[in-house]
Backbone as a ProteinNet text record, in pm:
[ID]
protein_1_A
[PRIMARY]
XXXXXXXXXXXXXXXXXXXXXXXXXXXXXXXXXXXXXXXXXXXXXXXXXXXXXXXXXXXXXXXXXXXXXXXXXXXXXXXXXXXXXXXXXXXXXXXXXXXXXXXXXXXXXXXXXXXXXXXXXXXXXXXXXXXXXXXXXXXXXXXXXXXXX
[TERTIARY]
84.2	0	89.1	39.4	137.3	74.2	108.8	82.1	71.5	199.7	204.1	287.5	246.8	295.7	400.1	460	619.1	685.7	595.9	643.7	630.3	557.4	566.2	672.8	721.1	813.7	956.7	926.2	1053.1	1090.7	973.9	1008.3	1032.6	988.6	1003.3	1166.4	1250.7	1348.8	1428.1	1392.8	1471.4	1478.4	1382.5	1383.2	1442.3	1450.9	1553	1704.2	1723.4	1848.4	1917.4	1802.1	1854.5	1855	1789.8	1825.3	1938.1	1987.5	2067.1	2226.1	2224.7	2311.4	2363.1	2214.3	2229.4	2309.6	2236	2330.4	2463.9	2488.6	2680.3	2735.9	2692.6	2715.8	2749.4	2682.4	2625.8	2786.3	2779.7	2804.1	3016.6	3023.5	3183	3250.3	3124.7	3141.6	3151.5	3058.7	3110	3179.8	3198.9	3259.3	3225.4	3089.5	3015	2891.3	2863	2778.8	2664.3	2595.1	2465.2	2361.9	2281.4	2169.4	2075.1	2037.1	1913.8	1919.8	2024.9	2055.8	1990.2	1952.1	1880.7	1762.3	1713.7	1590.2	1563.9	1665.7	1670.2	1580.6	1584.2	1462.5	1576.6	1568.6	1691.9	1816.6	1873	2015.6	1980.2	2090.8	2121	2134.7	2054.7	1938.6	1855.8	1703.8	1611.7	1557.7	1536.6	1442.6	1260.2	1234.6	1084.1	1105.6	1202.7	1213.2	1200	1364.9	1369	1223.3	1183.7	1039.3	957.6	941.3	824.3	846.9	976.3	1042.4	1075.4	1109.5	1101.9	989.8	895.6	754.5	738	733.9	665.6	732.7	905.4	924.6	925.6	877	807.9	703.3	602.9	487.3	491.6	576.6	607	654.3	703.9	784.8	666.8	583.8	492.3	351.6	345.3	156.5	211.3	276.1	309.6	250.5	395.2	401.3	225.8	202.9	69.2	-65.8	-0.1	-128.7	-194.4	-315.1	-393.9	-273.4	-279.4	-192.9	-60	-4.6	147.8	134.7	-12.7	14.8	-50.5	-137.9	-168.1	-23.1	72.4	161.9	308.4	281.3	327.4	363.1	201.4	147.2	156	165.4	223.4	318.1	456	579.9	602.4	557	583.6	513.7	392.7	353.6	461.5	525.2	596.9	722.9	788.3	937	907.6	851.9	783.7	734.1	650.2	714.5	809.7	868.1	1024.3	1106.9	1117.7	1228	1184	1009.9	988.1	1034.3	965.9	1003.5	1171	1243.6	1433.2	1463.5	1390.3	1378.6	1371.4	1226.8	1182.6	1314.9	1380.3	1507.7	1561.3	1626.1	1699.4	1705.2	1556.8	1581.7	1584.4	1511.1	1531.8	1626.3	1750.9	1891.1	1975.5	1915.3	1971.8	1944.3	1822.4	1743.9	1852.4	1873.9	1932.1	2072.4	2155.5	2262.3	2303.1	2224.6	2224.2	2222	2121	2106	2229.5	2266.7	2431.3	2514.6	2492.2	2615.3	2665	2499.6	2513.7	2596.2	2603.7	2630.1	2746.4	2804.4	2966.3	2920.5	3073.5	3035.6	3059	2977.3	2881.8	2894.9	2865.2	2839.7	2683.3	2728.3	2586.5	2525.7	2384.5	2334.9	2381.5	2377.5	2447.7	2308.5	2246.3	2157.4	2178.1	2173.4	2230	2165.2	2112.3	1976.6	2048.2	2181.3	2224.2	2206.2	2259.6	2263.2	2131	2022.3	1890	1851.5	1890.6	1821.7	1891.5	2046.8	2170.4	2117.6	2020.3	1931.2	1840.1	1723.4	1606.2	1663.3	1765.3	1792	1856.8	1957.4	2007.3	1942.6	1810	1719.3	1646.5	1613	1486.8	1575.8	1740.2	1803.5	1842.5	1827.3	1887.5	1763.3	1638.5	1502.6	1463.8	1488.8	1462.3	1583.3	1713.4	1788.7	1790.4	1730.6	1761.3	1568.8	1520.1	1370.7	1341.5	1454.2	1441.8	1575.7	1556.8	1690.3	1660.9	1803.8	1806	1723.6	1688.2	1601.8	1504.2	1388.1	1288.4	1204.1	1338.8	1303.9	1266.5	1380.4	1340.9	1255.5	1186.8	1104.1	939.4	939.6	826.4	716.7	625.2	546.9	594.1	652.8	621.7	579.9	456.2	374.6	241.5	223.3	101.8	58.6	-51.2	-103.8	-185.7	-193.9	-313	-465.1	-549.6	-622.2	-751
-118.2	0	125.1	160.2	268.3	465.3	515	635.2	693	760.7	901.2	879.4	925.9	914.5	923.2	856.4	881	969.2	1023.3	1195.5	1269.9	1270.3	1375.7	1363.1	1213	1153.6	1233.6	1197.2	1257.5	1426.4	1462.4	1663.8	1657.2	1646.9	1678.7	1646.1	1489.3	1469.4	1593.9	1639.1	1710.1	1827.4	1891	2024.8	2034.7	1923.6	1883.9	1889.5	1829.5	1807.1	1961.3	2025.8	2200	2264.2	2241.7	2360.3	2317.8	2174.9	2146.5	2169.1	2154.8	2229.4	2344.3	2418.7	2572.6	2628.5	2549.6	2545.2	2526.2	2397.3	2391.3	2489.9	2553.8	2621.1	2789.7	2839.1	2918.9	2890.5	2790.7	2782.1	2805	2734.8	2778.5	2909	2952.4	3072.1	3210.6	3154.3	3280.5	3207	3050	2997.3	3023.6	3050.7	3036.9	2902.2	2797.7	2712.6	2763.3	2756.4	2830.1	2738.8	2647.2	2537.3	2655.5	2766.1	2823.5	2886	2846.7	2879.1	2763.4	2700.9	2573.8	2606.3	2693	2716.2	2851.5	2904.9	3035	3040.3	3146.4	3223.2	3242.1	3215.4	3285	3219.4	3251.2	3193	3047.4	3005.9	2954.9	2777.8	2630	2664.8	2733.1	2765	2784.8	2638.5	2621.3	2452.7	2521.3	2627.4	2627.8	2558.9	2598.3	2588.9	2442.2	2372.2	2240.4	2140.6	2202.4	2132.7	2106.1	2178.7	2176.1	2079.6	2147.9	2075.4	1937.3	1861.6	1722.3	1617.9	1736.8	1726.3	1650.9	1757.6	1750.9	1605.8	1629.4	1512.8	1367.2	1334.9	1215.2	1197	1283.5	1303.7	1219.6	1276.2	1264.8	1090.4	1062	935.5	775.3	877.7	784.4	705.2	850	871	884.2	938	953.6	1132.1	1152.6	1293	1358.4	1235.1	1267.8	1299.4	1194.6	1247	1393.9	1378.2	1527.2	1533.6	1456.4	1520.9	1564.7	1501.1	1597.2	1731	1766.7	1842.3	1982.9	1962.7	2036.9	2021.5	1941.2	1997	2050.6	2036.6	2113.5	2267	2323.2	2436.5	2481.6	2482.2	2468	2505.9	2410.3	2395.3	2578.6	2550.5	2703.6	2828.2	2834.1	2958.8	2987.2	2885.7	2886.4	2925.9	2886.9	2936.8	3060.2	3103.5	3241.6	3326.8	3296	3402	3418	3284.2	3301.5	3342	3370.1	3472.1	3589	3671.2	3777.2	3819	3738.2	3778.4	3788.2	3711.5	3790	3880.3	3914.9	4053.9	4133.1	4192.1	4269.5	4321	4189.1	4227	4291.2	4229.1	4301	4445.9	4514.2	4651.9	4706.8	4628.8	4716.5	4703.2	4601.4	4602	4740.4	4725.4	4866.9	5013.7	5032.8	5135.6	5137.1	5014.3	5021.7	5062.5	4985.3	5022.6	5182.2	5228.9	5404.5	5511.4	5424.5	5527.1	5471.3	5362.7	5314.2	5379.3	5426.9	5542.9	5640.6	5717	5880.1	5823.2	5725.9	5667.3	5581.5	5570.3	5535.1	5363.2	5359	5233	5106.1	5007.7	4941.4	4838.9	4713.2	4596.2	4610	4617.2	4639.3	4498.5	4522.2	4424.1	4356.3	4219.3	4165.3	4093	4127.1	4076.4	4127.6	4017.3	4087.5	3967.9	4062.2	3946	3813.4	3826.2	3710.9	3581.3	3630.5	3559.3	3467	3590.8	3463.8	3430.9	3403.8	3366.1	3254.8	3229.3	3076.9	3021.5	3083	3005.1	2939.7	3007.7	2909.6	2841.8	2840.9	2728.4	2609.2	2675.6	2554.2	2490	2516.8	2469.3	2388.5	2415.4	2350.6	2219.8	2260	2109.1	2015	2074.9	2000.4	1927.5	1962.8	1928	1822.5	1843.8	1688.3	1594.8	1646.8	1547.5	1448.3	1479	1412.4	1371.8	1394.6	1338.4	1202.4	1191.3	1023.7	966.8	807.7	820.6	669.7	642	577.9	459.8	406.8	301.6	321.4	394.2	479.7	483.5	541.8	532.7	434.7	352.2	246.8	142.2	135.7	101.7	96.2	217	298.7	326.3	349.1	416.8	519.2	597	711.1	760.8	717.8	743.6	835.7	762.7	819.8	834.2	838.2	791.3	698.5	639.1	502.6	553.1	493.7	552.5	399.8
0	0	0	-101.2	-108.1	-57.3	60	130.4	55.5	25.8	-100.1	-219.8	-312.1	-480.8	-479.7	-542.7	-590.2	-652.2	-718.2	-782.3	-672.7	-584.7	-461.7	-358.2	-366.7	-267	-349.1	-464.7	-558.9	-562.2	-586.7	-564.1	-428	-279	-167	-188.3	-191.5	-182.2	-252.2	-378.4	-463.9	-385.5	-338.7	-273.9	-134.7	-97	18.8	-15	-133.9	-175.6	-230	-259.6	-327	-195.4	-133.7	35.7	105.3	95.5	138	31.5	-86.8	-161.6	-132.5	-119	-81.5	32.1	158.8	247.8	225.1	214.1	172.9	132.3	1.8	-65.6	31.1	123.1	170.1	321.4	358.9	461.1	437.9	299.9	224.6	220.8	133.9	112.6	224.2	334.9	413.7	568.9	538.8	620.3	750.3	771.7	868.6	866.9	995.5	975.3	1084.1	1007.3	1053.4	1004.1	1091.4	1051.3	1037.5	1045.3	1019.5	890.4	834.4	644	566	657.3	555.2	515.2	607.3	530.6	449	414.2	346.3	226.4	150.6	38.4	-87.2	-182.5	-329.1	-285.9	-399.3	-416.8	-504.5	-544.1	-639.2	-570.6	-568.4	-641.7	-634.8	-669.9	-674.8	-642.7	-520.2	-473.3	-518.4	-565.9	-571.6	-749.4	-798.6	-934.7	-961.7	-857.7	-863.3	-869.6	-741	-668.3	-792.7	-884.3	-956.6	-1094.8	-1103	-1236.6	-1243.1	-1097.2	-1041.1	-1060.5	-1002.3	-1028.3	-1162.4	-1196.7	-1360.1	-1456.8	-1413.2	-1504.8	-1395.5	-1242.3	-1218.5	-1253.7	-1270.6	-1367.8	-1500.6	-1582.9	-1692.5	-1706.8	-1618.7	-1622.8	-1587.9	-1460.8	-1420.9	-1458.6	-1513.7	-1589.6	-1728.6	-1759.7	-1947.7	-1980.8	-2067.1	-2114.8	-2178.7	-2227.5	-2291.7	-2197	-2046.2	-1975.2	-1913.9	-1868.7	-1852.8	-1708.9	-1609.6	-1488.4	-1532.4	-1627.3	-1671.2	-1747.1	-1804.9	-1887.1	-1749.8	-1708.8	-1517.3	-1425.4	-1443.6	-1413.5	-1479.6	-1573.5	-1671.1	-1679.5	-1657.8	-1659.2	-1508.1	-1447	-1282	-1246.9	-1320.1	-1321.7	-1413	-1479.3	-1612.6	-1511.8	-1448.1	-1353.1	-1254.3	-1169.8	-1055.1	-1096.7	-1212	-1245.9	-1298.9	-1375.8	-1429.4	-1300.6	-1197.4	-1094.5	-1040.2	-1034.4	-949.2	-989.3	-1184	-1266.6	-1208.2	-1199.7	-1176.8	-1067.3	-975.9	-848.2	-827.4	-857.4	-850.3	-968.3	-1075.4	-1178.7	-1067.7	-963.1	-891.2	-754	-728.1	-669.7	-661.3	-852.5	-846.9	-902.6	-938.5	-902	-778	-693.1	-526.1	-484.4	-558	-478.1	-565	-687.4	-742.4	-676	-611	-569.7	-446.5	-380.7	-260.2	-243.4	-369.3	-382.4	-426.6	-462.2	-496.6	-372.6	-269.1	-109.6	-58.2	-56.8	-16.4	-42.7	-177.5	-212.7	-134.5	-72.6	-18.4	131.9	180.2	307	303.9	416	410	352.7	286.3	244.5	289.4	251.8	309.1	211.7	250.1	121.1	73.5	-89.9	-144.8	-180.7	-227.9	-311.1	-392.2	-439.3	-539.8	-604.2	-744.5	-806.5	-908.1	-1028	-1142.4	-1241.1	-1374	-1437.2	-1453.5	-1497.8	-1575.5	-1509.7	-1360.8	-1234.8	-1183.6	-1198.2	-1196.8	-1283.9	-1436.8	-1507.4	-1514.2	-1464	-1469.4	-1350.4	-1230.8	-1109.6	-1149.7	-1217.6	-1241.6	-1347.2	-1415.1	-1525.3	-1506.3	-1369.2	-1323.8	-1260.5	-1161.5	-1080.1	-1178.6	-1265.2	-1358.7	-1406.5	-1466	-1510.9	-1387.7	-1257.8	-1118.4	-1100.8	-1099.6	-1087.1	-1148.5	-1307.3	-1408.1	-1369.6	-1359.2	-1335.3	-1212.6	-1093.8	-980.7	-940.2	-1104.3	-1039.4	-1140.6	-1247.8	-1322.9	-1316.1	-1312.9	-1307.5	-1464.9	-1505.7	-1664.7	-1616.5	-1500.9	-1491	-1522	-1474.1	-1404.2	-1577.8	-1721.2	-1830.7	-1891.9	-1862.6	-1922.6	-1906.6	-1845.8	-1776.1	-1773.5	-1839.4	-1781.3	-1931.1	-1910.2	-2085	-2090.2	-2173.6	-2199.6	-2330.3	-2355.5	-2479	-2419.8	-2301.2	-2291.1	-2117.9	-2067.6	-1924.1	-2001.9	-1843	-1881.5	-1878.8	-1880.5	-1921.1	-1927
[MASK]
+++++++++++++++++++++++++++++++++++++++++++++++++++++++++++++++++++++++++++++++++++++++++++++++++++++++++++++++++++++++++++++++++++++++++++++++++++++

């Protein structure tokens, strides 16, 4: 008997696995370990990105590309990364706005957001997402023509 779906078992793991990246990542770099960085917001991955994109291709793997639940999460996956480009667009003008009143005032470490930067986040999030949500078994294995039906 199986509790909860395996595509859901699969994004949770993935979005576990990107906060915890993040962390590492986070914890090198300013060589401080701080367990309350695990649950941080932005930065590189993007686990909302991962989450969805995991999603979509256990979806894809389980039910078949053709089915109605892959193509609902599909469209899901595409709303959630599309706010999450906007929402770090919106950033990074308020880190610009911010970095300008920084100016008049002694200096200070500014903002660092810069487009290129989130657009190599949600891209890397979206390829970290499909990659660690099939694995070459999972394919071969599996229909992917269609859902059942």
């Amino acid at each position: 008997m199986t509790i909860l779906p395996k595509s859901l078992v699969i994004a949770v793991g993935v979005q576990v696995l990107s906060q915890i990246l993040k962390w590492l990542a986070l914890t090198l770099k300013t060589r401080q370990f701080h367990l309350k960085n695990l649950l941080t917001f932005g930065g590189m991955p993007s686990a909302h990105s991962a989450f969805v994109t995991s999603l979509s291709v256990a979806i894809a793997v389980y039910e078949g590309p053709g089915s109605d639940l892959f193509g609902l999460a599909a469209v899901f996956s595409a709303i959630v990364i599309f706010d999450a480009y906007k929402l770090r667009g919106n950033v990074q003008k308020q880190a610009r706005v911010v970095n300008r009143l920084q100016e008049t005032l002694p200096r200070t470490e500014q903002c660092d957001q810069h487009l290129k930067r989130i657009i190599l986040v949600v891209a890397w999030s979206f390829k970290l997402g499909k990659k660690w949500s099939i694995s070459p078994g999972d394919v071969a294995t599996k229909n992917l023509g269609g859902g059942s039906r």
